[in-house]
Structures are given as structure tokens and as C-alpha cells.
N, C-alpha and C positions, 0 to 999 in steps of 0.2 A: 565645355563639353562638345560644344556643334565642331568648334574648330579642330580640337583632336579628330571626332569622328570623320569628318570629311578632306584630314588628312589622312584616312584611310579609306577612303571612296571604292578604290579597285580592290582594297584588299577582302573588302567586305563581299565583291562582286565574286572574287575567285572563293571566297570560302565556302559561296553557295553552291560552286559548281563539284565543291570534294565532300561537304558535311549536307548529308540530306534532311537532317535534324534540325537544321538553323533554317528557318521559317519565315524570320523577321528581315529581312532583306527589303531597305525599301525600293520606292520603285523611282524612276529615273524622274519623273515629276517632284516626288519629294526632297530628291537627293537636291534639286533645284533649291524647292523651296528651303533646305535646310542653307544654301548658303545665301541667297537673299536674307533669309532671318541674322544669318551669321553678321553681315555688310550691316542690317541696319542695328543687331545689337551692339557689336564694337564701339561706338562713342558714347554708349553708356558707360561701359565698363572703365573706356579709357577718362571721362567727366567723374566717375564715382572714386576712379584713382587718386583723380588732380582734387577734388573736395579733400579729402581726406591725410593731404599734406600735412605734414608738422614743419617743415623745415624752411617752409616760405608761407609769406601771407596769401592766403584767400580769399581776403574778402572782396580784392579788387575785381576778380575774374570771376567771381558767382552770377553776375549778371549778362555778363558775355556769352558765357557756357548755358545756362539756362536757354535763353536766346536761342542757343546751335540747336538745340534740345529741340525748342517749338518747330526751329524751322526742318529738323529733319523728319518730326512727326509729317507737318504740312505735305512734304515733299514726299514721305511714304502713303501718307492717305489716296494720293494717285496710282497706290502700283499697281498693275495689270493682275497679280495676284489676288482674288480673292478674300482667301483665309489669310494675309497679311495686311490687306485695307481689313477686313475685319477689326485684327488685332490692335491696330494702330489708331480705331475711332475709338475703342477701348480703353487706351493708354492716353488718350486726349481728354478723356475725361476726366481720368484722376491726374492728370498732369496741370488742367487748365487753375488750381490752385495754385499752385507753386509759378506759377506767372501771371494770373490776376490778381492775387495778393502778393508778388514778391513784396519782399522785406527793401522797406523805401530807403533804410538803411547804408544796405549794401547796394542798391543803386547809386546810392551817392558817393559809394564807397569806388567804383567806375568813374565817376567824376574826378575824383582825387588821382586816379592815374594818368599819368600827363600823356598817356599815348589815348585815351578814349573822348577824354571830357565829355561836355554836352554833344560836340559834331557826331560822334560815332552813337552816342546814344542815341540823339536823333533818328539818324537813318537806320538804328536798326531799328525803334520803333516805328517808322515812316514805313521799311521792309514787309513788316509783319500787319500792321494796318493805319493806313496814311488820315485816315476819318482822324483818329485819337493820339498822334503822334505829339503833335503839338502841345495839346495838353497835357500826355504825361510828363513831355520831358518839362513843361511849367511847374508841375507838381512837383518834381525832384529837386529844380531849382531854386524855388519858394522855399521847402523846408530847409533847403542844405545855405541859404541865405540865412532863415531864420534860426539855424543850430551855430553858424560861424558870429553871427550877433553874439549870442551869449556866453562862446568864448571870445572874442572880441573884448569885451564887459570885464573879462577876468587876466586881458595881457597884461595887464602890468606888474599882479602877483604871481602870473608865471612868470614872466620873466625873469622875474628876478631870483626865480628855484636855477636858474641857468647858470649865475655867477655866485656860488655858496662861498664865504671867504675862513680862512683859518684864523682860528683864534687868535696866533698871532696879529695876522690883519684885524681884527677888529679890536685889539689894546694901542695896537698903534697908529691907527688911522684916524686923520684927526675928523669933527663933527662938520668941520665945512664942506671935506668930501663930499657927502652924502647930499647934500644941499643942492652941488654943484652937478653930480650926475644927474639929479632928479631933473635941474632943471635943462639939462641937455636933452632927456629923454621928453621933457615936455616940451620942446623945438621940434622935437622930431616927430612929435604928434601934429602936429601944429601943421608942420610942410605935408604929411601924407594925409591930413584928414580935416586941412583948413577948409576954408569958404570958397576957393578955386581952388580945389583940389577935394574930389569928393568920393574916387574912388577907392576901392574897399582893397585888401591885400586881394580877397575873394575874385572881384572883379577885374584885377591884375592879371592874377592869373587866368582866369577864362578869354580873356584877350589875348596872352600871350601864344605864339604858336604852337601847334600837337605838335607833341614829339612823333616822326615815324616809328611807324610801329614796328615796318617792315625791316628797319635798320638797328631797331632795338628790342627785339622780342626776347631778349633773356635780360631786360632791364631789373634790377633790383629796385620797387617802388621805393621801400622807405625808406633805403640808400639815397633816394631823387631826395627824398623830401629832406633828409637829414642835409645834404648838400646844399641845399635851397632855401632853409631856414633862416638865411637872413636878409635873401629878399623878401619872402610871404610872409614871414614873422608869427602872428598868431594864427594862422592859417597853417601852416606847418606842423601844429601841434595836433589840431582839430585833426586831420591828414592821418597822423602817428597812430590817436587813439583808433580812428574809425578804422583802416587798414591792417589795424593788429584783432583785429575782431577777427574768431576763429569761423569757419562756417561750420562745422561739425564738430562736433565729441567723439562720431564713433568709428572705430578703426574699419578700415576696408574690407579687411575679411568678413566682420559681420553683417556688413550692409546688404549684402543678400543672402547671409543663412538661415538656412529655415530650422533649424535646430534652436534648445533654448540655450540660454548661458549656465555650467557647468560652476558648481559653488565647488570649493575645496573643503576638509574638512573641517577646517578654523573661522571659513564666511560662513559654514551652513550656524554651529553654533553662537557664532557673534548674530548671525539675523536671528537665530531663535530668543536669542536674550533680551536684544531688543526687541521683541515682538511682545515679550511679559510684561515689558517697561508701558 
């Protein structure tokens, strides 16, 4: 609404000077403050957009955006305006949930994108306040340690969902086979998770170098990870589920109508029947 409006800025100015009726003419102060309000609403709209995707994962960039989120509040709480530092101590209040309780989840869900890892989560919590930086990103890495553990625990019966064989193969293949992978795949345990050798697929990868961001920002994550799946192995998979996590149910349009939802004639009766039941 602001942005239409204040694509017509002059037209509003000349209509006052033909229709003596039109009263509402704001005045050159607020025509200001409607496009400052304009500048700081726009990364909502455009963050409520990008939530609201079907057609790519979300979950890796929830933590990111949220982030832009705090630090554009920050950066408006200083503005010379008045009634907009107002508004903005306002919106830091109901907003300080939704970043002191983010969901630890999709933090880790950050991690798994090879352009963020731990470095960028770091400094951005470093950014925002360097006291407790450290120990968030400990807390994120603790758990997202302790969740790849216990898929870890379960590679070997995934694994094996990977190679399904056809009937045919399993009448003809003889019982030594099976003997004989198993015990290759237990070699293979053995080099990446002997007694020198104690690093995790996990810890591989966190070592490994970021991908730039700057040279791959239309990267397709679970494209990486599906590519990648034979070097981080069960780590890869952990990766799959968490990053296919939706961040929202509800379509864009609703996210900010203030109207209710509209039943048709077939939902109103299916919820009254259910409501006897």
C-alpha cells in the first residue's frame, strides 16, 4: 500500500490543488516518514516471501534471514524519527522470541549448508553480541554432534536402503556374496573410525573449506549433499532429512491478512459433522 501510494506522491499534491473536498493530503513530513517506513518494511515482505517457498528448501536460510531481521531492527532503533524508533522498540519485543528461542534445529540446519557452517554463524552471532557468541555457536554444535551420533548408530541399515537388489539378484546371488561385502564395509569402518583415525564424517566436513557464498548463491543445498554423499556418508543423510524441513505451512498471502479464512459450502458442513462427532 505505502509503495503504490507514494508512487503517486505529486499526484496526490496536484489533486489537492483541483478537489477542495480532499482534506487528507499528507503533509511533506509524513510523505517522508511513509517512505522510511516503506525502506524498513520491504525485507519483511521480501523474508515472508522467501519463508514461504514450496519449490526449494528452507530450512537452511531461516537462520540467516531471521539474523537480517534482528540486525535491521538494531539499525532502525537508531533512526532520527521518532514515531519509527517508537515502532521498532515495539516490534523488538515481539520479535526477541523468534531469535532467543530460535528453533536449535534449523540452526543446524545452517550448518549443513556448506556456504555457512560454524564461521558464518559465528560472526553473525559475534555481530549481534560477542559476550554469548561463543557459546551459542557451542550449543548448536553439541547438539548437531549429538543428533549425527545417533544417526551414525543407524549407517549401516541405511545404507543398505541405498543398494535395494531385484528379485532376480537375490535367487542368484550366491550366500558368500553377502559375507564378503559385509566384510569390506567393515574395513571401511575400521580406516575411517580406527584407533588413528578418529575423526567423524561430521568433523570432516567442518574442516573442509566454505564454499563461497559469493560465487555460489544460487547453490542448490541438497543437490551438494546428494553429490557428496560418498564422501560424508551418514552425514549426508542427517543433512537430507534436516534441510527438507519446511519452515512454514502457511501461504504468503495469509501471513499478513487480517480477514478470517473463508469455508466453502462442503468445509462448513464436513466441520459441523465433525463437531457432533
Amino acid at each position: 500500500m505505502l509503495v503504490r501510494a507514494l508512487k503517486f506522491r505529486k499526484a496526490f499534491d496536484n489533486l489537492h490543488l483541483y478537489d477542495r473536498n480532499y482534506k487528507c493530503l499528507p503533509s511533506e513530513e509524513e510523505w517522508d516518514r511513509g517512505e522510511k517506513i516503506r525502506d524498513f518494511l520491504k525485507p519483511f515482505s521480501t523474508i515472508t516471501a522467501y519463508f514461504s517457498g514450496v519449490n526449494y528448501p528452507t530450512a537452511s536460510v531461516y537462520f540467516m534471514l531471521v539474523w537480517k531481521i534482528e540486525l535491521l531492527l538494531k539499525r532502525y532503533a537508531r533512526c532520527k524519527d521518532n514515531e519509527i524508533r517508537l515502532m521498532v522498540v515495539d516490534m523488538k519485543s515481539k520479535f526477541a522470541k523468534y531469535w532467543d528461542e530460535y528453533s536449535l534445529i534449523l540452526a543446524m540446519a545452517a550448518v549443513l549448508d556448506p556456504r555457512i557452517k560454524l564461521h558464518m554463524l559465528k560472526e553473525a552471532y559475534h555481530k549481534l553480541d560477542p559476550r554469548t557468541s561463543e557459546k551459542k555457536v557451542e550449543v548448536v554444535r553439541k547438539s548437531l554432534e549429538l543428533l549425527y551420533k545417533e544417526y551414525s548408530s543407524k549407517s549401516s541399515e541405511s545404507s543398505s536402503r541405498f543398494a535395494k537388489k531385484t528379485p532376480h539378484e537375490l535367487l542368484t546371488e550366491s550366500p558368500l556374496e553377502d559375507d564378503f561385502d559385509d566384510d569390506l564395509l567393515e574395513l571401511e569402518r575400521c580406516i575411517q573410525f580406527g584407533s588413528n583415525n578418529e575423526r567423524t564424517n561430521l568433523d570432516m566436513y567442518l574442516a573442509d573449506t566454505k564454499v563461497d557464498i559469493s560465487a555460489f548463491s544460487d547453490m542448490e543445498v541438497l543437490d551438494y549433499w546428494k553429490d557428496k554423499q560418498h564422501r560424508y556418508g551418514d552425514l549426508a543423510l542427517l543433512a537430507r532429512d534436516i534441510l527438507s524441513i519446511p519452515i512454514t505451512t502457511v501461504a504468503f498471502e495469509f501471513a499478513f491478512s487480517v480477514g478470517g479464512r473463508v469455508l466453502s459450502p462442503l468445509e462448513t458442513v464436513s466441520t459441523l459433522k465433525l463437531s457432533k462427532h
